[in-house]
C-alpha positions as CSV (number, residue, x, y, z in Angstrom):
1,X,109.5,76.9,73.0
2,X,105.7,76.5,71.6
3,X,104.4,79.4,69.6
4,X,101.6,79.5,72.1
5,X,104.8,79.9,75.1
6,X,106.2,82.9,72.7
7,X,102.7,84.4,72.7
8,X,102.8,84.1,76.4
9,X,105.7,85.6,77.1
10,X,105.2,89.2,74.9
11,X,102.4,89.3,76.8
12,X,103.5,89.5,79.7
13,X,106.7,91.4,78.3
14,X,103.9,94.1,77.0
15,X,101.9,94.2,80.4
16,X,104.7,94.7,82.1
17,X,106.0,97.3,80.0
18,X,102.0,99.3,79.7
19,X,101.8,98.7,83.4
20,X,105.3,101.0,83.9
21,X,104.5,103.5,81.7
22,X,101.4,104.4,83.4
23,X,103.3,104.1,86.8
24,X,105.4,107.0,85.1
25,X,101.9,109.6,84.6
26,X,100.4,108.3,87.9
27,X,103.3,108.1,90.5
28,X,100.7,106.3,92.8
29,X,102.7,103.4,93.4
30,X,99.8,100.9,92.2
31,X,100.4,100.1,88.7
32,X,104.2,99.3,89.6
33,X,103.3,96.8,91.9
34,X,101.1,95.6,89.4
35,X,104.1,95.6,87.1
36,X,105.8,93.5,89.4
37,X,103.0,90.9,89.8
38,X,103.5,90.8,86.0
39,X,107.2,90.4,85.9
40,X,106.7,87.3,88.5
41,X,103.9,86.3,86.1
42,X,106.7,86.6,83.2
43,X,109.1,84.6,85.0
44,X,106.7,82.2,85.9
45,X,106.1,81.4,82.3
46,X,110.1,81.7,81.3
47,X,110.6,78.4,83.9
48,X,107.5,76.7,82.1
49,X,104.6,77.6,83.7
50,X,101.1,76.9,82.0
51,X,99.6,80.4,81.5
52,X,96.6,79.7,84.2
53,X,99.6,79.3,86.9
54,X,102.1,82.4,86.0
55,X,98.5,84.3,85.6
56,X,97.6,83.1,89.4
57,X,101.3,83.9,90.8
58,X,101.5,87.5,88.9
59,X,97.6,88.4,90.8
60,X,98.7,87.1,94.3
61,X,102.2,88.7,93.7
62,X,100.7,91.9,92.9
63,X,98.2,91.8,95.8
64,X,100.5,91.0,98.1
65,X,102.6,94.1,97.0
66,X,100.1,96.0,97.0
67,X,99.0,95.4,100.5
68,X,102.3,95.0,102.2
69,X,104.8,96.7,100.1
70,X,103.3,100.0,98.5
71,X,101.6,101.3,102.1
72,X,105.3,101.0,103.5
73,X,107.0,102.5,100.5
74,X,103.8,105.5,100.9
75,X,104.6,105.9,104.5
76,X,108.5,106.8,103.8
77,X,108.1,109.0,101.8
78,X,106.0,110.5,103.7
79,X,102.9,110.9,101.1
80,X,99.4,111.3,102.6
81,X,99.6,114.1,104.6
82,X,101.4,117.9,104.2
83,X,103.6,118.4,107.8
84,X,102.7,122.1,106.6
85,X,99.9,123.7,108.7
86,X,97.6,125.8,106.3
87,X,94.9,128.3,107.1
88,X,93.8,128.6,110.5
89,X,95.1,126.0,111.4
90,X,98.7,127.2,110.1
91,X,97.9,130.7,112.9
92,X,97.3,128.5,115.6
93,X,101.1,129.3,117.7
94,X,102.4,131.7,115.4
95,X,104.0,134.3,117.6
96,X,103.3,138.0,116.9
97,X,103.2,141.6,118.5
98,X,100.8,144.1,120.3
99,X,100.0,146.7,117.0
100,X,96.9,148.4,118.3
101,X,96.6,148.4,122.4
102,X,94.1,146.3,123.9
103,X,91.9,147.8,126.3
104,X,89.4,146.9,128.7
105,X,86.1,147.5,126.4
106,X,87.7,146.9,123.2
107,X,90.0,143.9,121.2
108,X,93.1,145.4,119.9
109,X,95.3,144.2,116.9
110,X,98.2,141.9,116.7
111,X,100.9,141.6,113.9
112,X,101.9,137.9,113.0
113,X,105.5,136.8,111.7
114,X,103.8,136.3,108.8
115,X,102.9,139.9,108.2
116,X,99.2,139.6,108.5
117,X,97.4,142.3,111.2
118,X,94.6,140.7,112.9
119,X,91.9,141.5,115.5
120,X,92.5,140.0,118.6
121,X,91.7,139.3,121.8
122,X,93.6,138.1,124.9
123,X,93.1,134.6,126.1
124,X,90.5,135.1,128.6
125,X,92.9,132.8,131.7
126,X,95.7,135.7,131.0
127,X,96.0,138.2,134.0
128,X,97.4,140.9,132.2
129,X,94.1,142.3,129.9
130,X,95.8,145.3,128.3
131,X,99.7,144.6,127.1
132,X,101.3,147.5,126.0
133,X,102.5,148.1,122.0
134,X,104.9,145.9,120.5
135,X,104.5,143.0,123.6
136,X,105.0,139.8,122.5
137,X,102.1,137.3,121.9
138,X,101.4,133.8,120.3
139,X,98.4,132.7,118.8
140,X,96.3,130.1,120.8
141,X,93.5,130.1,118.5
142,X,91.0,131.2,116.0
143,X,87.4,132.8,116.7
144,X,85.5,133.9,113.3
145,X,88.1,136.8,112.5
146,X,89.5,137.2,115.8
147,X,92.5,135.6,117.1
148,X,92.7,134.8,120.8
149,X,96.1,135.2,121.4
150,X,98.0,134.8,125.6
151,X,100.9,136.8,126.2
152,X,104.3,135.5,125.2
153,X,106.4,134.9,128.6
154,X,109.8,136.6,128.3
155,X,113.1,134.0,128.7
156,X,114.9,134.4,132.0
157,X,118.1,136.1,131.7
């Protein structure tokens, strides 16, 4: 090996090696498949490779990986999006009960499983307007600080 081949490969030794330690603070999957297109540079150069060669196959390796590989790996592990439901959108089905009676000129209050009381009011389709204490309901949705809520139908025995 040519000084000029040793000075190629600690380069691409060190790139790789910067490259995975800021994979480690970033956990973004990007500069890992950067790191890879690096390693294939590395090897490229190990077998002989002039450096404008192992520098073209370590940038389409790493695009490639980046394009085909890192939305895959992003997409098992399910990163992107929380399955959680949060705010309003988290009340939206949650069951609860009748606290305060409903009647016909007034919204009443319901207690969620969660432990929050809310105003409510019952889904305007419903045919039953004024539930007694303690019947079950489920959230259908949220109106300002109101939540409209339909009468939980009771299992058949």
């Amino acid at each position: 090996m040519h000084i000029t081949e040793w000075v190629q490969t600690i380069v691409w030794i060190a790139l790789v090696l910067v490259l995975g330690v800021v994979e480690v603070f970033t956990l973004d999957f990007i500069f890992i498949m950067l790191a890879a297109g690096a390693a294939g540079g590395l090897i490229a150069a190990l077998v002989g490779a002039p450096w404008w060669l192992s520098t073209i196959i370590a940038a389409v390796l790493a695009l490639v990986l980046l394009s085909l590989v890192r939305p895959r790996v992003l997409a098992a592990l399910g990163r992107g999006a929380d399955p959680r439901r949060t705010g309003m959108e988290g009340l939206v089905g949650m069951p609860g009960t009748v606290a305060v009676a409903f009647t016909t000129t007034a919204p009443g209050q319901v207690r969620l499983a969660n432990g929050e009381t809310w105003s409510a009011r019952i889904d305007a389709a419903a045919p039953d307007r004024t539930p007694p204490l303690g019947t079950g309901v489920v959230v259908e949705s949220i109106e300002g600080s109101t939540a409209v809520v339909r009468i939980q139908q009771k299992a058949a025995q």
